[in-house]
C-alpha positions as CSV (number, residue, x, y, z in Angstrom):
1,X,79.1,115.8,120.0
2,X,76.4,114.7,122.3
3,X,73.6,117.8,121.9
4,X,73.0,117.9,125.4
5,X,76.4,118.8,125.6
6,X,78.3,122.3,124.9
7,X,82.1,122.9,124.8
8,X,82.1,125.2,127.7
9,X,85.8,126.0,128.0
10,X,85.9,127.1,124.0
11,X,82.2,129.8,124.3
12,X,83.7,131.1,127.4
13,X,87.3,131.9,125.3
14,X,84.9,133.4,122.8
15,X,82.7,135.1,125.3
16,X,85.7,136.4,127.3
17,X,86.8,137.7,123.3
18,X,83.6,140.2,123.8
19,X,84.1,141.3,127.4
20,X,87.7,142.1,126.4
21,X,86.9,144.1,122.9
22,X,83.4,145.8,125.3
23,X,86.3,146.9,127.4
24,X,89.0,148.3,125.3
25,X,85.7,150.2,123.4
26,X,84.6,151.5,126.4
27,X,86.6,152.2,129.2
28,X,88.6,155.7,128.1
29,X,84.6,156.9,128.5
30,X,84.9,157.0,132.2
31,X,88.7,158.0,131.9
32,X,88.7,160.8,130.1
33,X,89.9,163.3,133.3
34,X,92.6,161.6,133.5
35,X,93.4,160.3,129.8
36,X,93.1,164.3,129.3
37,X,95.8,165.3,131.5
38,X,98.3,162.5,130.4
39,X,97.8,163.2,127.1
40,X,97.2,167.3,127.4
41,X,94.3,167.8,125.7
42,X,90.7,168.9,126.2
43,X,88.5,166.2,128.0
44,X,86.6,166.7,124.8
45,X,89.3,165.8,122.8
46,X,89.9,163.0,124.7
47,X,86.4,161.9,124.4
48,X,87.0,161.2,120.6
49,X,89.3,158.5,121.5
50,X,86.1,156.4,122.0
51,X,84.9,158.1,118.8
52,X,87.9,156.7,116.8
53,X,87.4,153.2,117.9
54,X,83.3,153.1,117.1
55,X,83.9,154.8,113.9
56,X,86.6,152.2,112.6
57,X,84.6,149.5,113.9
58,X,81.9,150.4,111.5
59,X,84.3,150.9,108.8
60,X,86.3,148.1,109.1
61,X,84.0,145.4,109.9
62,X,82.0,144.9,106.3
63,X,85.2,145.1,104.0
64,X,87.6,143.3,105.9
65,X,85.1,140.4,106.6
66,X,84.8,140.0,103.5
67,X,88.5,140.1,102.6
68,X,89.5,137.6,105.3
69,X,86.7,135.4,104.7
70,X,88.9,133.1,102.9
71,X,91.6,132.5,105.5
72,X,91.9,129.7,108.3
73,X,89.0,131.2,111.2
74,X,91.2,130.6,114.1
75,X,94.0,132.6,112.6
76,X,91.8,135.6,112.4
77,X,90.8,135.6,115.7
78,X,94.0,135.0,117.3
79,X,95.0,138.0,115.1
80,X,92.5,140.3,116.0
81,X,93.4,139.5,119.7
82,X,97.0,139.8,119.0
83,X,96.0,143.3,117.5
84,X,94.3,144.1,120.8
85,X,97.2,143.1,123.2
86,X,99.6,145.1,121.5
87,X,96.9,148.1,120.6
88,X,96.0,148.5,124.1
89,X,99.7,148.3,125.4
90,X,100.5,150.9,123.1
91,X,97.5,152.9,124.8
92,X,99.1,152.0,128.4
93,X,102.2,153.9,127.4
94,X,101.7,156.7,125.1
95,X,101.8,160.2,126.4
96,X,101.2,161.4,122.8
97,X,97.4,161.9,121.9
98,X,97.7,161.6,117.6
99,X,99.5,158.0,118.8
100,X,97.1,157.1,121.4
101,X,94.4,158.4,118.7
102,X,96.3,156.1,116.0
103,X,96.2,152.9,118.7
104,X,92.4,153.7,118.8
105,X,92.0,153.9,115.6
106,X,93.5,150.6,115.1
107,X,91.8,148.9,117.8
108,X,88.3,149.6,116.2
109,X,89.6,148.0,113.8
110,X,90.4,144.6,115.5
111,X,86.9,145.1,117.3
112,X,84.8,145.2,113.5
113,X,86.8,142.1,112.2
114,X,86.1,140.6,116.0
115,X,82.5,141.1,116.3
116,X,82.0,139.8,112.8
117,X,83.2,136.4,113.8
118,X,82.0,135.6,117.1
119,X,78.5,134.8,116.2
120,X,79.1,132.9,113.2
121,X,82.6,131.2,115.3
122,X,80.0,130.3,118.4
123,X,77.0,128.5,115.7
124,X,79.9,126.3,114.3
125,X,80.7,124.8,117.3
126,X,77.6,123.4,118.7
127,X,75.0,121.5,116.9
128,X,72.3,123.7,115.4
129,X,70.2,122.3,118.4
130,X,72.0,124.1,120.6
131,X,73.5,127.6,118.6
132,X,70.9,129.9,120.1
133,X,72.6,128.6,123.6
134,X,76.5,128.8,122.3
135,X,75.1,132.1,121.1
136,X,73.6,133.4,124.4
137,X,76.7,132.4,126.2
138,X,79.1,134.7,124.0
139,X,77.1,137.8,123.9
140,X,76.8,137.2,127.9
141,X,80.5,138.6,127.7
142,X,79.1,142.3,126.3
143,X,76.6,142.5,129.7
144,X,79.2,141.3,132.1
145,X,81.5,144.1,130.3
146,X,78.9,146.8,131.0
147,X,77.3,145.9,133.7
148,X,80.6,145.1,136.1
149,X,84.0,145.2,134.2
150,X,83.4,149.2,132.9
151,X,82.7,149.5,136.8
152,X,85.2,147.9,138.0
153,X,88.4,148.7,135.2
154,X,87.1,152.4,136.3
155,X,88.0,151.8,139.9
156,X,91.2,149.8,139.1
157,X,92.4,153.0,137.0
158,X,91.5,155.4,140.3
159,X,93.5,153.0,142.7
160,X,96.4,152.1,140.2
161,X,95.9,154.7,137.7
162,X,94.5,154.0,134.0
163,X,97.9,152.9,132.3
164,X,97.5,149.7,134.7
165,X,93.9,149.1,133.2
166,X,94.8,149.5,130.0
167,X,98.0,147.1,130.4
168,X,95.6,144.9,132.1
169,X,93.4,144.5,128.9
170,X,96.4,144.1,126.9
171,X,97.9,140.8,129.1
172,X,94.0,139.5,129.0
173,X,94.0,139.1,125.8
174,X,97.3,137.9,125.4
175,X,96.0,135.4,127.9
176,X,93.1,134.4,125.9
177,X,95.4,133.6,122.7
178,X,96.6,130.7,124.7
179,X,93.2,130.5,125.3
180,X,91.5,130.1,122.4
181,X,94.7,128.2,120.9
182,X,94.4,125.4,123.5
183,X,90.7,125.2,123.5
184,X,88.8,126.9,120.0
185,X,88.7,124.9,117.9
186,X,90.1,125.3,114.2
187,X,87.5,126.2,111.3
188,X,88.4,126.5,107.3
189,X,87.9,129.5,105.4
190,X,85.8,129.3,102.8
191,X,87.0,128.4,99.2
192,X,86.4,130.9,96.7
193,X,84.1,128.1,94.5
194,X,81.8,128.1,97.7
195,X,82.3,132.1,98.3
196,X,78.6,133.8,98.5
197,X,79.5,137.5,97.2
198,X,78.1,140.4,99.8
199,X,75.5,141.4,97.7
200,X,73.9,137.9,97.3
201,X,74.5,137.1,101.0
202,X,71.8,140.1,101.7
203,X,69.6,139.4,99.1
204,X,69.3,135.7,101.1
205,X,65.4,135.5,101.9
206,X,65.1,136.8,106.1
207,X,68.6,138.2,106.2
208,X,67.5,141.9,105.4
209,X,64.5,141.5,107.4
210,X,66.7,140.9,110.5
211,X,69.2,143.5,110.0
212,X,65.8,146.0,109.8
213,X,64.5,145.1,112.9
214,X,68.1,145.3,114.1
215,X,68.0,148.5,113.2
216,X,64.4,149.4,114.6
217,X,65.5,148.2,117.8
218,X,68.3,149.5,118.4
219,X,67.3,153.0,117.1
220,X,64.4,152.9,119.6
221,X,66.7,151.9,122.9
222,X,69.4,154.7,121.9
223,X,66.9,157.5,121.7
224,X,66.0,156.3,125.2
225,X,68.6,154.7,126.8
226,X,71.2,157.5,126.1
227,X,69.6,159.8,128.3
228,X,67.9,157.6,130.9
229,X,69.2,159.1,133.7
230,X,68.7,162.8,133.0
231,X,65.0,161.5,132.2
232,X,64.9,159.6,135.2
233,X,66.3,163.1,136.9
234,X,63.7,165.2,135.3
235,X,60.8,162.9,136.0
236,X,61.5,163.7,139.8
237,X,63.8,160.5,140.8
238,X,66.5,161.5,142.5
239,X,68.8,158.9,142.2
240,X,69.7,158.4,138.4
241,X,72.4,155.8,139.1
242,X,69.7,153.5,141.0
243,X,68.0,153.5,137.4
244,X,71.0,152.6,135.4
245,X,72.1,149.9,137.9
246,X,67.9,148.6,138.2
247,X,68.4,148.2,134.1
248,X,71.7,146.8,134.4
249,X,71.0,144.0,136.7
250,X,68.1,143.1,134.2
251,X,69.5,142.6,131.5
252,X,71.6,140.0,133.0
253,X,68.6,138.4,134.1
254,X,67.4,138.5,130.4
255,X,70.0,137.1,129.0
256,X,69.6,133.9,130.9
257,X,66.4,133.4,130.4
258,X,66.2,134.3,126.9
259,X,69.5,131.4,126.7
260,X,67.4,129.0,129.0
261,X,64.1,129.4,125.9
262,X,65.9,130.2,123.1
263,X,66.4,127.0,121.4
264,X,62.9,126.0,122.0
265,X,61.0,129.3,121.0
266,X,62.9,131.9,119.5
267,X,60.1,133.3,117.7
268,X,57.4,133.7,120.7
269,X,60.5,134.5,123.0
270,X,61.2,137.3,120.5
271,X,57.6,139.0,120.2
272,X,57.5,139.0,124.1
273,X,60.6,140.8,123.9
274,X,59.5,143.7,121.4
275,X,56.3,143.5,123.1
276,X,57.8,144.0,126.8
277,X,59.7,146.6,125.2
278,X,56.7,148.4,123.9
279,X,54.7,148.4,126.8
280,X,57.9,149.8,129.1
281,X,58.1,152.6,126.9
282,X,53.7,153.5,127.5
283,X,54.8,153.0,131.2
284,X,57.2,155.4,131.1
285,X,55.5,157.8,129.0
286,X,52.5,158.1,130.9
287,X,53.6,157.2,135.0
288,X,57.3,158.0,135.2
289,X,56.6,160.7,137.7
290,X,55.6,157.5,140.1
291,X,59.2,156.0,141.7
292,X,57.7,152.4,141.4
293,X,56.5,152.5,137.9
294,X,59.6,153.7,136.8
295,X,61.8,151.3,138.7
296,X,59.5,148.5,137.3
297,X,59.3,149.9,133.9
298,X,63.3,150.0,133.2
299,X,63.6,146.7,135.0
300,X,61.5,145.1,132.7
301,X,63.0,147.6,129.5
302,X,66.7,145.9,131.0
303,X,65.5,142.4,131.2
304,X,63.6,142.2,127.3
305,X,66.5,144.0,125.8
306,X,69.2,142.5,127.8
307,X,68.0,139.0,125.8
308,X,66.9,140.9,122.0
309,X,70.9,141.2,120.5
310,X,71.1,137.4,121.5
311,X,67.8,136.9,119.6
312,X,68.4,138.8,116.6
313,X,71.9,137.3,116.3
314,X,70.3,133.9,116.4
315,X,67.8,134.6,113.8
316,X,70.3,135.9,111.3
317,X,73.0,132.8,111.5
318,X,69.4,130.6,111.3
319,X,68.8,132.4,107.9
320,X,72.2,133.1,106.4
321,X,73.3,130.1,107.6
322,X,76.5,129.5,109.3
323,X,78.5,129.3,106.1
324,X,77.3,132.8,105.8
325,X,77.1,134.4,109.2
326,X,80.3,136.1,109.6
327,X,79.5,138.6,106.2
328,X,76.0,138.3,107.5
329,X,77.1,139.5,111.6
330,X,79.5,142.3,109.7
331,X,76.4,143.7,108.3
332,X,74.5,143.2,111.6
333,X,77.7,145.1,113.3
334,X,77.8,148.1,110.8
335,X,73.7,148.2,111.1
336,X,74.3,147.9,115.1
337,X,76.3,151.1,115.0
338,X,74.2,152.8,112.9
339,X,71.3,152.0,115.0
340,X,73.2,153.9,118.0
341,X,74.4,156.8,116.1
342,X,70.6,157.4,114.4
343,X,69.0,156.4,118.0
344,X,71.3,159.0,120.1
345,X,71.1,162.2,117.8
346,X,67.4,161.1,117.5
347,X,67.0,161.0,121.6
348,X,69.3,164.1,121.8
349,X,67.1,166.5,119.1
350,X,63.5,165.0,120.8
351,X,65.3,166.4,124.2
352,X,66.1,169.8,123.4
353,X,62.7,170.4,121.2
354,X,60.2,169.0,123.2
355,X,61.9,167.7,126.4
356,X,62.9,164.3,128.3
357,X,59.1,163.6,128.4
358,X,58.6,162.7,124.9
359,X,61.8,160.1,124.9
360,X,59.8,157.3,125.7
361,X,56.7,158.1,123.1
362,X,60.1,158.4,120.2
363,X,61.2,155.1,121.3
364,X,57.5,153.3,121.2
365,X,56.8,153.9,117.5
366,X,60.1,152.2,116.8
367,X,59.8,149.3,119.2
368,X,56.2,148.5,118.0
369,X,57.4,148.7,113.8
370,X,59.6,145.8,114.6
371,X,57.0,144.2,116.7
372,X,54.8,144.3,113.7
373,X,57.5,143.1,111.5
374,X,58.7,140.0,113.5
375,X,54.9,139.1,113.6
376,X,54.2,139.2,109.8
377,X,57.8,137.2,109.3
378,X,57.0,134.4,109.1
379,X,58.5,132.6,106.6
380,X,62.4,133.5,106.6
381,X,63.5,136.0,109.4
382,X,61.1,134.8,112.0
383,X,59.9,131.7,111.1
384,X,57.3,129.8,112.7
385,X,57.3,126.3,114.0
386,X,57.2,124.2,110.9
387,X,58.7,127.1,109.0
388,X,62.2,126.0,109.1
389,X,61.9,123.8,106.0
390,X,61.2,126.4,104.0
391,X,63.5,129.0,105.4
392,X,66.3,126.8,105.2
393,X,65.9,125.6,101.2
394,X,65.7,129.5,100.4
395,X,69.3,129.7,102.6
396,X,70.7,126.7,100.2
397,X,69.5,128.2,97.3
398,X,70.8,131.5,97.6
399,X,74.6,129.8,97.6
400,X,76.4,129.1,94.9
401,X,77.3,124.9,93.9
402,X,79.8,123.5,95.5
403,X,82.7,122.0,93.9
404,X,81.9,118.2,92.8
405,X,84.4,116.8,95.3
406,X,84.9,118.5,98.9
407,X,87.3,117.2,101.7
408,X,85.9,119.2,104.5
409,X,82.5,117.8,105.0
410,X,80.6,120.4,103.4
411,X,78.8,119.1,100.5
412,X,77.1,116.3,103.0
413,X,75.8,119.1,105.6
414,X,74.8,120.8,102.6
């Protein structure tokens, strides 16, 4: 493959994998008046229908990596979106909540052993050139989700009613099995000789760095961005939704340029994220009450973070390598939810002690720790220019020896 080329029509199957799974996660949140009366139940009830799915996501992603890791790549995918189309019609029909709950339940489940494959599916297919772009491309598909099809599946459920939307998501992803048949193309498993156990996959020099700053990040946007628009509200703005729409649109932006850079300068690209980051959160902590500082502030805020899980995902297949980097994503998935959890009751226990004003100065401290910890690494996680030697001869040695005599090609990329 030519590296000035990418297989578009197989990233945008995968990409269209991660608006689809974005959608089924997310769109009972802004259904729950009417998922309530269908179902008769409290709109809190209902409300733990998203619950169930981010809570067997977390689960399931880890353990059933790891137990599908030596099965045929496309076979798991097509699964997992098999699992969805009939999960989510199950969803468009029930009038029961414990089955609803159930099809929930399982479709978090689909959406751990999903997520822990795209990455890792996207690096194999492009020269490693070129991953941070395939890379950028697929996680595109979570932005698009939030940033228009959560909007839009919303106001397809009000015109048609939510049973439509949900049957909706279930005939896109039967779609995309075609899809991803016609156009993904197959990958191995991996043999049990070549196997890396969990434990010495994390223990792989830069891949536990990664995951921390994962974490870091991700705790520090939560606290923030889960109430954004009641801070937004109490810093005298009186149009919340204009906020959450200004950071919306950025992080579209961010995404394409952090995918136009990425291949080219991953590491400064990075640090000017964190760093853009850090110095939205001072701008909000200290001018907020002024409508054009915090306009500008959240638009740059959308437009660093909107290209960070793109980043971070790159710099994790880069030091698992790819052979690794679906048990190495799975962590990043179960980290990524734990980073949400711990950043949202963080943000929610800052708001009721000391008030919406001191959500930006929780978030700083967390966005400059990872700052400082991209900057001192150097080596493995973050490497330099000219540190790539050295990262990648810690990646090989952490794997076990291949068998003498391979068919697949492995032993020579090796």
């Amino acid at each position: 493959m030519s590296p000035a080329k990418l297989p578009w029509a197989g990233l945008l199957a995968l990409f269209t994998a991660a608006f689809t799974a974005v959608m089924t996660e997310l769109l009972p949140a802004g259904l729950l008046p009417q998922l309530a009366a269908a179902l008769d139940v409290p709109e809190g009830t209902a409300g733990f229908l998203v619950t169930a799915y981010a809570v067997a996501a977390f689960l399931a992603a880890i353990p059933l990596t790891a137990l599908l890791r030596g099965l045929p790549r496309r076979q798991v995918l097509v699964a997992a979106l098999c699992g969805f189309a009939l999960l989510n019609a199950v969803t468009a029909v029930s009038s029961s909540y414990p089955v609803t709950f159930g099809a929930r339940v399982g479709a978090g489940v689909m959406g751990g052993i999903l997520w822990a494959m795209l990455v890792g599916y996207a690096a194999r297919m492009v020269p490693a050139e070129r991953r941070g772009r395939a890379i950028a491309i697929v996680s595109a598909g979570i932005t698009v989700a939030l940033c228009a099809g959560i909007p839009a599946g919303t106001q397809l459920a009000a015109a048609v009613g939510w049973r439509a939307a949900f049957g909706s998501l279930s005939a896109v992803a039967l779609v995309l099995v075609g899809w991803v048949l016609w156009k993904v193309p197959p990958f191995p498993g991996e043999p049990a000789a070549r196997r890396v156990p969990l434990r010495r996959v994390a223990v792989i020099p830069g891949v536990r760095t990664v995951l921390a700053v994962t974490l870091l990040v991700l705790l520090g946007h939560q606290a923030m961005y889960t109430y954004l628009a009641l801070f937004a509200e109490r810093a005298g703005f009186g149009r919340p939704g204009t906020v959450l729409l200004v950071f919306g649109v950025a992080t579209v932006a961010g995404i394409w340029v952090v995918g136009a850079v990425i291949d080219r300068r991953s590491r400064a690209t990075l640090l000017a994220v964190l760093a853009a980051v850090a110095a939205s959160m001072s701008a909000l902590g200290l001018y907020a009450g002024s409508a054009g500082v915090l306009l500008g502030a959240v638009a740059l805020w959308g437009m660093a973070f909107g290209g960070a899980p793109t980043l971070l995902q790159t710099a994790l297949v880069a030091a698992s390598g790819p052979d690794n980097a679906d048990v190495a994503t799975s962590m990043q998935t179960t980290v990524y939810n734990a980073g949400i959890a711990a950043g949202s009751l963080t943000g929610g226990l800052v708001l009721e002690g000391a008030g919406a004003g001191a959500l930006p100065w929780t978030a700083l401290p967390a966005a400059l720790a990872a700052l400082a910890v991209v900057a001192a690494a150097r080596r493995h996680a973050f490497p330099a220019p000219g540190g790539l030697a050295v990262r990648s001869r810690a990646s090989t040695a952490a794997r076990p020896a291949p068998a003498p005599r391979t068919t697949d090609g492995t032993a020579v990329r090796r």
